[in-house]
Structure formats: structure tokens, C-alpha cells
PyMOL commands that place a pseudoatom at each C-alpha (Angstrom):
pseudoatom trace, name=CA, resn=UNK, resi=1, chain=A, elem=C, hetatm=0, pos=[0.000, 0.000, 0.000]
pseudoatom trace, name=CA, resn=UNK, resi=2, chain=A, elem=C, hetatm=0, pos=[1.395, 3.270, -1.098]
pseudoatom trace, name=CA, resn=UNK, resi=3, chain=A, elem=C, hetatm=0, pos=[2.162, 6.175, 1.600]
pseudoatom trace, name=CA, resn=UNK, resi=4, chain=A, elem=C, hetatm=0, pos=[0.275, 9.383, 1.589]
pseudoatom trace, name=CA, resn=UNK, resi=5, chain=A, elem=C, hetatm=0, pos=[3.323, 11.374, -0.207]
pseudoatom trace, name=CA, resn=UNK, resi=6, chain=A, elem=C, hetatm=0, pos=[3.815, 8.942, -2.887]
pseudoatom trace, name=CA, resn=UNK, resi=7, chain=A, elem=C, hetatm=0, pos=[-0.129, 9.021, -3.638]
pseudoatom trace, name=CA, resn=UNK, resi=8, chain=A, elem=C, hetatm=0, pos=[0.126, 12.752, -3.281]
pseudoatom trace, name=CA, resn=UNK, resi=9, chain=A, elem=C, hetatm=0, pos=[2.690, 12.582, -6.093]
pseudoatom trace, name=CA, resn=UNK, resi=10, chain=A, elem=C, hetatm=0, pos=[0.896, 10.374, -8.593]
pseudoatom trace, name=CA, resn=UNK, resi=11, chain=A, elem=C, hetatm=0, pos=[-1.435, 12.894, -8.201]
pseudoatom trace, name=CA, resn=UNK, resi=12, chain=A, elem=C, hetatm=0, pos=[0.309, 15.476, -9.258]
pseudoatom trace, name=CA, resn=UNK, resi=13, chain=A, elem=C, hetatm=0, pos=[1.859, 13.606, -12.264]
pseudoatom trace, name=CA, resn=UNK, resi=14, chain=A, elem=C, hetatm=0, pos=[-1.767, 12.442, -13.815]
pseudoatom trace, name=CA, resn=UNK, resi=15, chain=A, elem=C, hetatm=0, pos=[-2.466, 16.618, -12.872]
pseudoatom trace, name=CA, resn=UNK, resi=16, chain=A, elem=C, hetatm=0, pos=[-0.021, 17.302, -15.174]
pseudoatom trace, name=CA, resn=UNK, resi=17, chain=A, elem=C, hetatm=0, pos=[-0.713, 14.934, -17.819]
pseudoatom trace, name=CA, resn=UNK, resi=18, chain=A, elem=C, hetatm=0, pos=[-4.400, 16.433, -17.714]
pseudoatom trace, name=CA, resn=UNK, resi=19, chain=A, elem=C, hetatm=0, pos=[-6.046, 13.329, -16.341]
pseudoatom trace, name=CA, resn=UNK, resi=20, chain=A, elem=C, hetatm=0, pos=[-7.824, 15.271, -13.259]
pseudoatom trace, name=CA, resn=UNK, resi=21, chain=A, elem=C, hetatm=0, pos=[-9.612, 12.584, -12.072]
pseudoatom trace, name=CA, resn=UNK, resi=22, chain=A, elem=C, hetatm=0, pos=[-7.231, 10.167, -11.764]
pseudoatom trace, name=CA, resn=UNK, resi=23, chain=A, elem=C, hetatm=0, pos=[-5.462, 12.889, -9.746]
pseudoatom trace, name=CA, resn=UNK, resi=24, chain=A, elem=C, hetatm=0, pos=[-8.747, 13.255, -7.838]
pseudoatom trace, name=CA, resn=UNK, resi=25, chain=A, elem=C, hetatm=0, pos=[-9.045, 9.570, -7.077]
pseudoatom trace, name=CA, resn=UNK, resi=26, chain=A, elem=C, hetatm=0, pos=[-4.964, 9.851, -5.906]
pseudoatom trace, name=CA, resn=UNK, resi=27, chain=A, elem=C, hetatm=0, pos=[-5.707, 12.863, -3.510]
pseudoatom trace, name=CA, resn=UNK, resi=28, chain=A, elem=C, hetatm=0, pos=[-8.440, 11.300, -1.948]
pseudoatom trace, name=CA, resn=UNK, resi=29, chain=A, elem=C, hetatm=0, pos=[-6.717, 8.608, -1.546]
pseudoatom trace, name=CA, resn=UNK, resi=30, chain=A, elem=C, hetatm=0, pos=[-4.151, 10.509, 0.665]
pseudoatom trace, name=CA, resn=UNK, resi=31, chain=A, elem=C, hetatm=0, pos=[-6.131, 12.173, 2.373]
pseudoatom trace, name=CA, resn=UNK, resi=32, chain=A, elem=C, hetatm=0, pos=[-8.041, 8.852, 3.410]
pseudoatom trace, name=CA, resn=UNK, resi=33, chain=A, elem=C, hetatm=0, pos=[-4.379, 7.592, 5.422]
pseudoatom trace, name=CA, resn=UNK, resi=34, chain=A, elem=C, hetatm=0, pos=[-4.075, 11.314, 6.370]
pseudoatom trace, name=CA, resn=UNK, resi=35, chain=A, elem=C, hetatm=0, pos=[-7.374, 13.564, 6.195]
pseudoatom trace, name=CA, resn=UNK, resi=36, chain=A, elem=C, hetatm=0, pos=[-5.212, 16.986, 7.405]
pseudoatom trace, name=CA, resn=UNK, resi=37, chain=A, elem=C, hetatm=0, pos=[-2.535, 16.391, 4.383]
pseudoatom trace, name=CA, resn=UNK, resi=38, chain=A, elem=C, hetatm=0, pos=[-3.073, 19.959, 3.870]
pseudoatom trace, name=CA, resn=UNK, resi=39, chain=A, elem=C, hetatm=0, pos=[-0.901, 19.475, 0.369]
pseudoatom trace, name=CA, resn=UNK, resi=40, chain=A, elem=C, hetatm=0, pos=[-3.624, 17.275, -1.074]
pseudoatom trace, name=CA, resn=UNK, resi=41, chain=A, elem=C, hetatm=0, pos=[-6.756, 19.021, -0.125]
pseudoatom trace, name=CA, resn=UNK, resi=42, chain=A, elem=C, hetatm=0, pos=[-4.921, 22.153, -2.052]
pseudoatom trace, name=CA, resn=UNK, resi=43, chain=A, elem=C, hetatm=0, pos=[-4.318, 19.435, -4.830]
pseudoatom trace, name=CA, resn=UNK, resi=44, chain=A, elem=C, hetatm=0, pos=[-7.857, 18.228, -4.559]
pseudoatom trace, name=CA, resn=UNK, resi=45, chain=A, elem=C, hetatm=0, pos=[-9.110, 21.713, -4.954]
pseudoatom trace, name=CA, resn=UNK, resi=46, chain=A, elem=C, hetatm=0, pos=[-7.390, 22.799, -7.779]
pseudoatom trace, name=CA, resn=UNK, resi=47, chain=A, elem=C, hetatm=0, pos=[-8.100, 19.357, -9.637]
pseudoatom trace, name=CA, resn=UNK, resi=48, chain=A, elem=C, hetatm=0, pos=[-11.839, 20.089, -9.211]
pseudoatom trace, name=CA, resn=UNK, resi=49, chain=A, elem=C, hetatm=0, pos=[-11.246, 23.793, -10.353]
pseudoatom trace, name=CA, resn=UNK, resi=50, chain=A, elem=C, hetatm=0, pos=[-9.747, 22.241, -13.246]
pseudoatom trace, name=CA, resn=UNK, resi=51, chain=A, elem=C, hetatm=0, pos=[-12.574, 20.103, -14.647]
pseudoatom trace, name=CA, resn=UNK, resi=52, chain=A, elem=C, hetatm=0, pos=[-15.144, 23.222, -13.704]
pseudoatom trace, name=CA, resn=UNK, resi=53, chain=A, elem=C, hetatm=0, pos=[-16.333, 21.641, -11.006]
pseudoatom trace, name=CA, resn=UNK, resi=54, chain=A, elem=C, hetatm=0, pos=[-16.841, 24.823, -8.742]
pseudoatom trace, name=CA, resn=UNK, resi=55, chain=A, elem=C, hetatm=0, pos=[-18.774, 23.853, -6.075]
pseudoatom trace, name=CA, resn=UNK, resi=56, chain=A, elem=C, hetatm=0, pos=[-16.633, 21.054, -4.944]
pseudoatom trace, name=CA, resn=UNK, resi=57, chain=A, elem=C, hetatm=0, pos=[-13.430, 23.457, -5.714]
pseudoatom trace, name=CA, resn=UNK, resi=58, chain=A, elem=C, hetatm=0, pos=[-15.419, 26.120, -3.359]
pseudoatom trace, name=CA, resn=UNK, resi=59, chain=A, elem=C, hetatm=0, pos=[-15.979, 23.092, -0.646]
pseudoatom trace, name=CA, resn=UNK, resi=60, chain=A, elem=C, hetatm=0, pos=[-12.392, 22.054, -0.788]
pseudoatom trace, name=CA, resn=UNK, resi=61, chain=A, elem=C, hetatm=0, pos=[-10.898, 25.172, -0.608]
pseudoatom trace, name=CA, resn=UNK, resi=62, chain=A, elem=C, hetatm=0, pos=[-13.036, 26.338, 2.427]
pseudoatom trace, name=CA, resn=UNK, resi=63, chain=A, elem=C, hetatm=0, pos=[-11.715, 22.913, 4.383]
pseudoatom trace, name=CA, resn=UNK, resi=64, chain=A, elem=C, hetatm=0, pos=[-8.231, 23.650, 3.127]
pseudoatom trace, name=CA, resn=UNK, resi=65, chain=A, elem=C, hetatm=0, pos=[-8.877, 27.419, 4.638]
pseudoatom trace, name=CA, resn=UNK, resi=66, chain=A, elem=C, hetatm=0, pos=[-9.805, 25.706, 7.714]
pseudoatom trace, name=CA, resn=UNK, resi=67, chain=A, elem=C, hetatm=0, pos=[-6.802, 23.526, 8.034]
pseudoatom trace, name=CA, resn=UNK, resi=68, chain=A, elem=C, hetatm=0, pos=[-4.424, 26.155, 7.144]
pseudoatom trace, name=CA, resn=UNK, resi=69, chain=A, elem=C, hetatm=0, pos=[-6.097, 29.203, 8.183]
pseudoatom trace, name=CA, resn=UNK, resi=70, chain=A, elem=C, hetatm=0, pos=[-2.552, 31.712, 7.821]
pseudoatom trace, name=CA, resn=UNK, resi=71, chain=A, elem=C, hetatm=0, pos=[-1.843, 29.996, 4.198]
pseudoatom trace, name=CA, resn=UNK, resi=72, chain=A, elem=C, hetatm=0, pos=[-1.995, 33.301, 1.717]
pseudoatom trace, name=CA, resn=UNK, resi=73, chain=A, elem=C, hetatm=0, pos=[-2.155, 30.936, -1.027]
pseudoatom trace, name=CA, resn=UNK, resi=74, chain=A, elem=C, hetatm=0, pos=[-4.921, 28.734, 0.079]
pseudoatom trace, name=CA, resn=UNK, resi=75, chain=A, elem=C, hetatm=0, pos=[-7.141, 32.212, 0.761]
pseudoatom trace, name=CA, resn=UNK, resi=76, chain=A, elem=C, hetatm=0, pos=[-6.143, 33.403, -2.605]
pseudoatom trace, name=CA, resn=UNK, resi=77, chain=A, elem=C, hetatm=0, pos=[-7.164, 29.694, -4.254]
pseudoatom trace, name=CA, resn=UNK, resi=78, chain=A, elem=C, hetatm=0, pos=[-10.544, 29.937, -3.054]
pseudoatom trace, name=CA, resn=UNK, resi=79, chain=A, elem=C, hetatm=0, pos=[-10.972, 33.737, -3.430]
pseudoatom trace, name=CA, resn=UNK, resi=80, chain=A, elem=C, hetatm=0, pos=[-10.543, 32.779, -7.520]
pseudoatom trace, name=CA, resn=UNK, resi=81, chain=A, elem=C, hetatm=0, pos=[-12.820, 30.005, -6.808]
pseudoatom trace, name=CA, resn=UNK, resi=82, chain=A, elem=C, hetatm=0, pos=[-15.697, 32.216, -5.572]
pseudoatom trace, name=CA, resn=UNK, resi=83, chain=A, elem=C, hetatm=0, pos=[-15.112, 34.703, -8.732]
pseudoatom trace, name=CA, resn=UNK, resi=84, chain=A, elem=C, hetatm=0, pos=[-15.210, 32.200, -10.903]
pseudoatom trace, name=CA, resn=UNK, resi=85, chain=A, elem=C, hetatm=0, pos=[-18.932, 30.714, -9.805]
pseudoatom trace, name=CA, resn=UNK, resi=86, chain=A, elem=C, hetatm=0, pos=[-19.861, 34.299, -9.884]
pseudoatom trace, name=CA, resn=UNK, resi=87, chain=A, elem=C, hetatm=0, pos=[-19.633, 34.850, -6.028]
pseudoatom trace, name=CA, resn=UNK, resi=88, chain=A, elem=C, hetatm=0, pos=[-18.153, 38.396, -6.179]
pseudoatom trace, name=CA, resn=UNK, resi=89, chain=A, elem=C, hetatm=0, pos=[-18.325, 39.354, -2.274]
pseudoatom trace, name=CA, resn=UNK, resi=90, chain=A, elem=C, hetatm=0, pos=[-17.129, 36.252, -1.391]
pseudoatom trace, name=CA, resn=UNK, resi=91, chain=A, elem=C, hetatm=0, pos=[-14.121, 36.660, -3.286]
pseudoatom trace, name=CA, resn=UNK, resi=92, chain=A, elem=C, hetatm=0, pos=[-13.502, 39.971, -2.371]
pseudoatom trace, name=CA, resn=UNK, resi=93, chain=A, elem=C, hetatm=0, pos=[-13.894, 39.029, 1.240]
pseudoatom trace, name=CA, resn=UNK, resi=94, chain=A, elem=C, hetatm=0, pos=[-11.082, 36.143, 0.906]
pseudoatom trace, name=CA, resn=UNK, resi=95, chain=A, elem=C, hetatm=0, pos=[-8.823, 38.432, -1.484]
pseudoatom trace, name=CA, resn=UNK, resi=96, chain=A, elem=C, hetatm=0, pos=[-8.777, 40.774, 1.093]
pseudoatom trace, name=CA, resn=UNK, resi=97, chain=A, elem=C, hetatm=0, pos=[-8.161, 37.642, 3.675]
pseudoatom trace, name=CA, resn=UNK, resi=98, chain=A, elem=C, hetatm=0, pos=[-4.996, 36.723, 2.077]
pseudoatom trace, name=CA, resn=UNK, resi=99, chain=A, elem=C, hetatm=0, pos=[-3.657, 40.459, 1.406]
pseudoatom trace, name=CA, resn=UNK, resi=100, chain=A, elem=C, hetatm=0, pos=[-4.277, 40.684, 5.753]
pseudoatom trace, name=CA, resn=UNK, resi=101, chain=A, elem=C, hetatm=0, pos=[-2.330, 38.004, 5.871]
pseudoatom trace, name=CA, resn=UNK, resi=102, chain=A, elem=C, hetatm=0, pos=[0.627, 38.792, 3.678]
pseudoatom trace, name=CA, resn=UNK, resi=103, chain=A, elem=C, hetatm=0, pos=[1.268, 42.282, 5.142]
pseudoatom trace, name=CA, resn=UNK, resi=104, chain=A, elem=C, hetatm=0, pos=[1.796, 40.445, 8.893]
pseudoatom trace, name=CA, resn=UNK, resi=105, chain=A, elem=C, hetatm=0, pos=[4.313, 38.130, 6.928]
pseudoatom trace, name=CA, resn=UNK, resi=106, chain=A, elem=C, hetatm=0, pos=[6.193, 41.383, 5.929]
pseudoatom trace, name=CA, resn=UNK, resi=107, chain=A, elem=C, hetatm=0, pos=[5.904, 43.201, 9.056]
pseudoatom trace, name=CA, resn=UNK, resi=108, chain=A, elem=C, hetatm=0, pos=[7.097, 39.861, 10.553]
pseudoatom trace, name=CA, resn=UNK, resi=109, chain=A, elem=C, hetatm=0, pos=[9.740, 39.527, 8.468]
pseudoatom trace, name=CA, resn=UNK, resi=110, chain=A, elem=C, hetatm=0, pos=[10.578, 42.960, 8.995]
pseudoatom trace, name=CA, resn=UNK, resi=111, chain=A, elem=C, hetatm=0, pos=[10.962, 43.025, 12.816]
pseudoatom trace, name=CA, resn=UNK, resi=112, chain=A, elem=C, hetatm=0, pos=[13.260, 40.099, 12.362]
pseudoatom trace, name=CA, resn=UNK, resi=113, chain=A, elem=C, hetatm=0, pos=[15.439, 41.887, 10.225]
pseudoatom trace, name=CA, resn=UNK, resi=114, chain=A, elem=C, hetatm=0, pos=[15.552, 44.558, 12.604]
pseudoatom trace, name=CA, resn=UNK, resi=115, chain=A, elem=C, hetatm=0, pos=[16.718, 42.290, 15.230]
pseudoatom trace, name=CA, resn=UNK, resi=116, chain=A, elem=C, hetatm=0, pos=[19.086, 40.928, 13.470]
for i in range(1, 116): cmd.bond("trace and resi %d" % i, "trace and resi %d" % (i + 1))
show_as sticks, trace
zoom trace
């Protein structure tokens, strides 16, 4: 039986050979030995964006948002998730999620520099 990373990364190769449901069935698969592998729920999402499937790439992303609340990328994935199914506020709201985010990461970094 194959480990979570190695189904992770089958995933990602059928991704990028266009087969997005194979990559589905691969990141579920993951996530079934390890339901927080916050890697494959991104994976998952954007595999479901992919094939138009917005509602489950809305669903996914809002579970990888909740697993990874700080991640500026995950808050930007699902922010172009909600504009794409037409949900204009809601995309707005998590745009402006992931640019809150971002500027603590640079005044973060930036008081570290300062120490340093």
C-alpha cells in the first residue's frame, strides 16, 4: 500500500498529464491515510477547479482554509474560486483575507530583520 506522499505525487503527475480525475481519485486517496494532508486538499481543490467543477473546488478550498487558516495561497485559491462561480463578495472578502495576511508576513519579516 502506497504512503500518503507517494499518492500525493501520482497525483500530481496524472495533474499534469491532464487526467484530473485520476489525480482526484490519488488525492483522496491521501487524504483517506491522512485527512489533514493539507498538500492534497490544495491538490484536490485545484483538480476540481480544473474540470469546472466549482462547487466542490469552493468546498475544498473552504476545508483547506480551515486547516491552514494563515496559508496566503490557500485564501487566494478559493478567493478565484468564488469569482469564478460568480460569487463576487465572497471573493472579495477572501482576497482581502490573504492580502491581511501577507502584510503580517512582511511586518514579521521585517521586525526580524531589525533584530538581526
Amino acid at each position: 500500500m502506497a504512503d500518503k506522499e507517494t499518492l500525493y505525487d501520482q497525483g500530481l503527475d496524472l495533474a499534469f498529464d491532464g487526467d484530473f480525475r485520476g489525480a482526484i481519485e490519488r488525492y483522496r486517496a491521501a487524504l483517506e491515510i491522512d485527512p489533514g494532508f493539507v498538500d492534497a486538499v490544495h491538490a484536490l481543490a485545484m483538480a476540481h477547479k480544473e474540470l469546472g467543477e466549482l462547487d466542490q473546488a469552493i468546498l475544498v478550498g473552504r476545508r483547506l482554509c480551515e486547516l491552514a487558516p494563515d496559508d496566503i495561497l490557500a485564501h487566494t485559491s478559493l478567493s478565484q474560486f468564488y469569482q469564478m462561480a460568480g460569487l463576487i463578495a465572497e471573493a472579495e472578502a477572501e482576497s482581502a483575507r490573504a492580502k491581511v495576511l501577507d502584510w503580517k508576513r512582511q511586518l514579521s519579516e521585517e521586525k526580524d530583520e531589525g533584530k538581526a
